[in-house]
TORVO-312915 format. One line per field, with one value per residue (C-alpha): residue number from 1; x, y, z. Coordinates in nm, 4 decimals. Layout:
<recs>
resi <- [NUM_...]
X <- [X_...]
Y <- [Y_...]
Z <- [Z_...]
</recs>
This chain:
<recs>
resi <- [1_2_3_4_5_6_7_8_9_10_11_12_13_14_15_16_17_18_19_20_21_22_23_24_25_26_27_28_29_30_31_32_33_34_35_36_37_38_39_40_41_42_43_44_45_46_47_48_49_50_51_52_53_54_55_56_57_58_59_60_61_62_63_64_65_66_67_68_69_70_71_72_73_74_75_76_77_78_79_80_81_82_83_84_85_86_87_88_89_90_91_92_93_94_95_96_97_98_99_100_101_102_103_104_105_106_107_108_109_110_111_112_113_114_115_116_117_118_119_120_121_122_123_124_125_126_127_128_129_130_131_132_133_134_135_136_137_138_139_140_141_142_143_144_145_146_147_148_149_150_151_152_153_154_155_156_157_158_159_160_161_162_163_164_165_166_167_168_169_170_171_172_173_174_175_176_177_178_179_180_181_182_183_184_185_186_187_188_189_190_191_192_193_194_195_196_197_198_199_200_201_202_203_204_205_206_207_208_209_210_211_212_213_214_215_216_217_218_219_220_221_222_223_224_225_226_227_228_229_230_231_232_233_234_235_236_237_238_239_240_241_242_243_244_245_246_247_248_249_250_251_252_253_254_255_256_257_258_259_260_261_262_263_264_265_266_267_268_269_270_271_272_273_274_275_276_277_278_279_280_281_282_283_284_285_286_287_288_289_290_291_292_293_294_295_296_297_298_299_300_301_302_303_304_305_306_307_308_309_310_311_312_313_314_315_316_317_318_319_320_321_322_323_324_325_326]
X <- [11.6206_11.5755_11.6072_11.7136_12.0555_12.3077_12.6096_12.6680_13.0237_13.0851_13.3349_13.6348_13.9968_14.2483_14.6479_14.9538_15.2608_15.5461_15.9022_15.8085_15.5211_15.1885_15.0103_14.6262_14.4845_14.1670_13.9836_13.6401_13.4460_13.1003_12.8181_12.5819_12.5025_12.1343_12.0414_11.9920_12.1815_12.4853_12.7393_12.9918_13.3022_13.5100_13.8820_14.1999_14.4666_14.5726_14.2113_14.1658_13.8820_14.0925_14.1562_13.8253_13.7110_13.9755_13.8599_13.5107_13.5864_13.9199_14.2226_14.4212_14.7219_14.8632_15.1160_15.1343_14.7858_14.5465_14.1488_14.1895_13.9228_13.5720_13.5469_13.2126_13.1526_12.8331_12.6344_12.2677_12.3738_12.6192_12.9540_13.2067_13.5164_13.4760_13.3876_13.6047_13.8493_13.5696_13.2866_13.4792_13.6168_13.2215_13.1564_13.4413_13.2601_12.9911_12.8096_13.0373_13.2788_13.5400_13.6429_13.9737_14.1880_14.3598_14.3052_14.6625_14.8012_14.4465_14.4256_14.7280_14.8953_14.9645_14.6090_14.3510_14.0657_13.8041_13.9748_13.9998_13.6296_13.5824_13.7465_13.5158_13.2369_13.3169_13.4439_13.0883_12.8229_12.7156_12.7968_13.0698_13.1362_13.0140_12.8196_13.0659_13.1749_12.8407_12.8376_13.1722_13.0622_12.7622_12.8997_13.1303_12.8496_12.6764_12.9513_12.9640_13.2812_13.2425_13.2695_13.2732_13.4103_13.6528_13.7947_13.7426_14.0408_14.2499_14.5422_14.4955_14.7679_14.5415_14.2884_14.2418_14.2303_13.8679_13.7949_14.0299_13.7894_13.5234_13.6623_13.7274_13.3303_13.2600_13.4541_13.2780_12.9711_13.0397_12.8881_12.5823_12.6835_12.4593_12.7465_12.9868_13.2493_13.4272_13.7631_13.8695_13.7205_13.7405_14.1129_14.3839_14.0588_14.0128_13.6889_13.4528_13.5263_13.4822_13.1569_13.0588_13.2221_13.0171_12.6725_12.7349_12.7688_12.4637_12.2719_12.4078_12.2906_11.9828_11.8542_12.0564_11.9061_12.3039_12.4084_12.7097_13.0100_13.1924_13.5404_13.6745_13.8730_13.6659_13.3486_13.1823_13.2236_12.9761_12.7618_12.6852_12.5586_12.5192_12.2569_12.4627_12.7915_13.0304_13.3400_13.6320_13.9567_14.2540_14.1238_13.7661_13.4095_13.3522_13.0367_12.7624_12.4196_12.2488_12.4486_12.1926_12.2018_12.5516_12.6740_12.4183_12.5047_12.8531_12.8459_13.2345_13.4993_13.7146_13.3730_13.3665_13.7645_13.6822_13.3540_13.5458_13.8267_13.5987_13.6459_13.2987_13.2805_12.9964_13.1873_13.5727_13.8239_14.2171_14.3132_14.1325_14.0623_14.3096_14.3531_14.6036_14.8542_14.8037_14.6624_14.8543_15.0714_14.8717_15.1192_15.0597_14.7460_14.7227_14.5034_14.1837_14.0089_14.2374_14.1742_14.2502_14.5722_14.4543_14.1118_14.0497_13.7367_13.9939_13.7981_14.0384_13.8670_13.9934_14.2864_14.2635_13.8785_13.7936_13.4579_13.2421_12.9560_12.6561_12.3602_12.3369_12.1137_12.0767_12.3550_12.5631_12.9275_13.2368_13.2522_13.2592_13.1115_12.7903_12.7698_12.9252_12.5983_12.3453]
Y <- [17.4479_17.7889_18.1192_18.3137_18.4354_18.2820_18.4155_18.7264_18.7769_19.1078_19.2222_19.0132_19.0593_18.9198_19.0085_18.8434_19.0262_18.8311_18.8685_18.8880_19.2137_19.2141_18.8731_18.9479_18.6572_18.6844_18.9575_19.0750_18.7670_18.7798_18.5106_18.4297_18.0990_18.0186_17.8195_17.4704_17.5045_17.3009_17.5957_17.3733_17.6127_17.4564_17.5395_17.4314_17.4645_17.8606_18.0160_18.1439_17.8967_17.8098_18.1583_18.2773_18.0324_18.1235_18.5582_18.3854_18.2931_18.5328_18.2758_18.4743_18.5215_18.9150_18.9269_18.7999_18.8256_19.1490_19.1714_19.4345_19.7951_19.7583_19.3729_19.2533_18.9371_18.8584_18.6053_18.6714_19.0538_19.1113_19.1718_18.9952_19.1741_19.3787_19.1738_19.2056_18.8452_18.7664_18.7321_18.5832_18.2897_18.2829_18.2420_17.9757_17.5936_17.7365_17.8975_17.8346_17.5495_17.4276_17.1138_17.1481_16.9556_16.6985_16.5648_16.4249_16.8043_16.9336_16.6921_16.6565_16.3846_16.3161_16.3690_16.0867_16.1306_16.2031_16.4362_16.6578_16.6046_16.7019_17.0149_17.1579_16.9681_17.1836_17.5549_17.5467_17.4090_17.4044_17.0116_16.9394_16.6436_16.2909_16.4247_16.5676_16.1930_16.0659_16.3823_16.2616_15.8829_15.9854_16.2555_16.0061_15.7227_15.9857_16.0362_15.6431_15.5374_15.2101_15.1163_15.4984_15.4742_15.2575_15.4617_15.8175_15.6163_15.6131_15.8731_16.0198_15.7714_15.4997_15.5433_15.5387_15.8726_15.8359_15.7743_16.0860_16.3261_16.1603_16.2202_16.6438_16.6520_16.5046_16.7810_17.0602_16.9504_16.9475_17.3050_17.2493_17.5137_17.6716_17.6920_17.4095_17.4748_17.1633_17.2200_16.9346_16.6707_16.4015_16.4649_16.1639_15.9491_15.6826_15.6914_15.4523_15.6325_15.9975_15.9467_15.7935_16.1267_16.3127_16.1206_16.1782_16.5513_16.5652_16.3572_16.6077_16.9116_16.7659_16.6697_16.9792_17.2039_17.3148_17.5279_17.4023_17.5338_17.2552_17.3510_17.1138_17.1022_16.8217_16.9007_16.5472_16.6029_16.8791_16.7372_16.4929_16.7097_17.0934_17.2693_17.5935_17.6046_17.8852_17.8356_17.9918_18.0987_18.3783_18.4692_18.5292_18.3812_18.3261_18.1125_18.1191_17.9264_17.6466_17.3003_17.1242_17.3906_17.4538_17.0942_17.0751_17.4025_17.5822_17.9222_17.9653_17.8152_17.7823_17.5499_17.3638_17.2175_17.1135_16.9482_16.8083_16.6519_16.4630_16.1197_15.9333_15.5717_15.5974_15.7440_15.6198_15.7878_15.7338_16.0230_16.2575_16.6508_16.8768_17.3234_17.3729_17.6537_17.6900_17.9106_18.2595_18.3477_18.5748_18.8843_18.9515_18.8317_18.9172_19.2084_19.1495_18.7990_18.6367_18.2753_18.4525_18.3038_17.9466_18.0195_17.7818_17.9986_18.3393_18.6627_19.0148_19.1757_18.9308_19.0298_19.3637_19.4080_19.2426_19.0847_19.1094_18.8547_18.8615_18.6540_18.3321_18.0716_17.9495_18.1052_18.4068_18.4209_18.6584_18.5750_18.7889_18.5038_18.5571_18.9458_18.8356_18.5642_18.8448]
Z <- [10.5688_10.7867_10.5342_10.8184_10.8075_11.0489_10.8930_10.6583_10.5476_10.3352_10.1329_10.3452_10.2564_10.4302_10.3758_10.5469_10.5526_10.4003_10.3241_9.9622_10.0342_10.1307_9.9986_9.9865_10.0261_10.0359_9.8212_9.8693_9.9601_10.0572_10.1347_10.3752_10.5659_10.6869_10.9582_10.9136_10.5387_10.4165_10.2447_10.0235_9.9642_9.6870_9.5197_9.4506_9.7792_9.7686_9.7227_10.0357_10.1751_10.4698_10.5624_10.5067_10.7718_11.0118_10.9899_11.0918_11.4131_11.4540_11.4443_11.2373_11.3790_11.3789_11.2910_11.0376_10.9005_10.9003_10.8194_10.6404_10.7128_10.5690_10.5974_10.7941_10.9437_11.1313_11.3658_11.3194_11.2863_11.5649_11.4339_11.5427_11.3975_11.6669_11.9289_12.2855_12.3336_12.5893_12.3591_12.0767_12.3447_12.3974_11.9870_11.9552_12.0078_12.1966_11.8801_11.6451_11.6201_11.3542_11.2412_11.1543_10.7858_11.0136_11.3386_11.4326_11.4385_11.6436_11.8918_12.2340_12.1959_12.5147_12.6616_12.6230_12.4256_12.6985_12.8731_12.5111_12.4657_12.8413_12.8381_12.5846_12.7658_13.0550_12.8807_12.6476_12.9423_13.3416_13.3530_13.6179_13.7653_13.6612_13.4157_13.2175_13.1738_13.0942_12.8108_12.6976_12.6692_12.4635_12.2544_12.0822_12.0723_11.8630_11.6279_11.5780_11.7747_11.9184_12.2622_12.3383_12.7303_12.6450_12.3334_12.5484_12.7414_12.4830_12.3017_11.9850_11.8263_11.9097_11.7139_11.2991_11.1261_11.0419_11.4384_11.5540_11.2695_11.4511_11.8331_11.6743_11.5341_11.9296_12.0364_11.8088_11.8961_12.2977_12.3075_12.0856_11.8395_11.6044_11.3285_11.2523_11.0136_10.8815_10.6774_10.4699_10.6872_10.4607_10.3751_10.4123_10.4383_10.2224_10.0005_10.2039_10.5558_10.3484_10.2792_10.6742_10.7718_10.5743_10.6230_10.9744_10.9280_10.6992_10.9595_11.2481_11.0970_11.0316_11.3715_11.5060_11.2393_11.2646_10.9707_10.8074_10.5881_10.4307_10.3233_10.0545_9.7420_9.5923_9.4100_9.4493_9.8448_9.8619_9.5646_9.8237_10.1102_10.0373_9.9464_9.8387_9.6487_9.6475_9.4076_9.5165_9.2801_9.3509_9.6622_9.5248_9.4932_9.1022_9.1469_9.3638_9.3776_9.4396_9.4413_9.1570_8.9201_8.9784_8.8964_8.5802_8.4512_8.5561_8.4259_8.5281_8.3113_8.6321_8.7601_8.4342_8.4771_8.8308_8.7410_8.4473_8.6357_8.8371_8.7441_8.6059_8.6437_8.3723_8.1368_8.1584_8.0140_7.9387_8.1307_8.3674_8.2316_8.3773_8.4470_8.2874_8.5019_8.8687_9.1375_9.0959_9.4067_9.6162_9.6204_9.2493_9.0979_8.7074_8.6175_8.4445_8.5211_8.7809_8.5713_8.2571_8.2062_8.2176_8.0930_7.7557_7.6291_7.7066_7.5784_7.5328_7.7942_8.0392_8.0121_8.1165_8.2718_8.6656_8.5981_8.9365_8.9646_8.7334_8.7108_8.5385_8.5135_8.8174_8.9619_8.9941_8.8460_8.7548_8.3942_8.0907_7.9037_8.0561_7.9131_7.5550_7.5591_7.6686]
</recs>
């Protein structure tokens, strides 16, 4: 793994403009992405992974959605939050390409395949012709569907779900991007074809020394594959750092309940570990510690004080616990 910096995201926040007010859905969220490195992003649904993705590559839609003044996103320094349409159609699958949550809605349904594949074959590279076949043909032999010219014949219904993820990562990869962001790839699958999925994008980044930023709401996903975690909650980053440390010692309660609810065939249980509450609504997050009011190990300054990230072992994280044990 590279420590250059691919991607540097500072201080993002993202609002959408509802008929309930402003919903600011994503708060002040910064990390950076090196190349070659596996980023897992983890949270329950309503964190603001999804969208944070989206602002990288400029798919939110305005209206609704804003990036809000003093936000910075950056590819190897060059912002691209105020980058012309040209250069961002440029960024999108030929540098940086996104797997999107489920296939069935991404793909046509009424084109095959190959042609899909061969439309991005064509927009992100100089083949034409014949060989934009033969790139087609072996860009989903790489991905592991079988008989690949046969299946590039076929519609999107066709095929399984775990074969359609595979035909969109054929797709992403069409332009040999540096930066592959995959969000929720392994949703709808069932467990066996999750982990092929993510083996394959483990083994894809490695040979492509591809950086990768796996967007999941499943902690055991990216204990599997990434190198770095980030821990998202209310719109915010409340844990950062390496994936080993992180899963051996979470310094965030909000990191402890999700580790928690894993289930562990070693150690069975009657029930599964559950956060109690859910994720606030977006247009009015509490004051203090936005996990506060589901917090188990709740301190009085929660309530009131926003705790910004502080070092822990092994990690960084937003928790007043970490001051009250210095």
């Amino acid at each position: 793994m590279s420590s250059t910096r691919l991607l540097e995201i500072n201080d993002l926040r993202v609002s959408f403009r509802t008929d309930a007010g402003e919903a600011l859905a994503v708060d002040g969220v910064s990390f950076s992405v090196g190349a070659g490195e596996t980023l897992g992003i983890v949270g329950e649904s309503g964190c603001g992974k999804s969208v944070s993705a989206l602002s990288i590559l400029g798919l939110i839609a305005d209206p609704p959605g804003r990036i809000l003044p003093g936000s910075s996103v950056r590819l190897r320094g060059e912002e691209l939050l105020t980058a012309s349409p040209a250069r961002l159609r440029e960024v999108r699958g030929g540098e940086v390409a996104m797997v999107f949550q489920e296939p069935m809605s991404s793909l046509n349904p009424v084109l095959r395949i190959g042609d899909q594949v061969a439309e991005a074959v064509r927009r992100h590279t100089e083949l034409r012709g014949n060989a934009v076949n033969e790139r087609v043909v072996a860009l989903l032999d790489r991905v592991g569907i079988p008989d690949p010219a046969g299946r590039a014949r076929a519609f999107p219904h066709q095929l399984s779900g775990g074969m359609r993820q595979r035909a969109m990562i054929a797709m992403a990869l069409a332009g040999d991007p540096e930066l592959l962001i995959a969000d929720e790839p392994t949703t709808a699958l069932d467990v066996t074809i999750q982990a092929r999925i993510l083996t394959l994008l483990d083994d894809l980044r490695r040979e492509r020394n591809m950086a990768l930023v796996l967007i999941t709401h499943d902690l055991g996903v990216v204990a599997q594959v990434a190198d770095r975690v980030a821990v998202m909650y209310a719109g915010r980053i409340v844990e950062e750092g390496p994936s080993a440390s992180l899963f051996s010692t979470p310094a965030h309660p909000y990191t402890t309940g999700l580790l928690r609810s894993i289930p562990d065939p070693d150690s069975p249980r009657d029930r599964l570990e559950a956060i109690p509450g859910s994720v606030p609504s977006p247009h009015a997050w509490p004051p203090g510690c936005r996990f506060h009011p589901r917090c188990t190990v709740v301190l009085d300054r929660c309530r009131t004080d926003d705790p910004s990230l502080m070092q822990a072992p092994g990690a960084r994280a937003a928790c007043w616990l970490l001051e009250e044990d210095l």
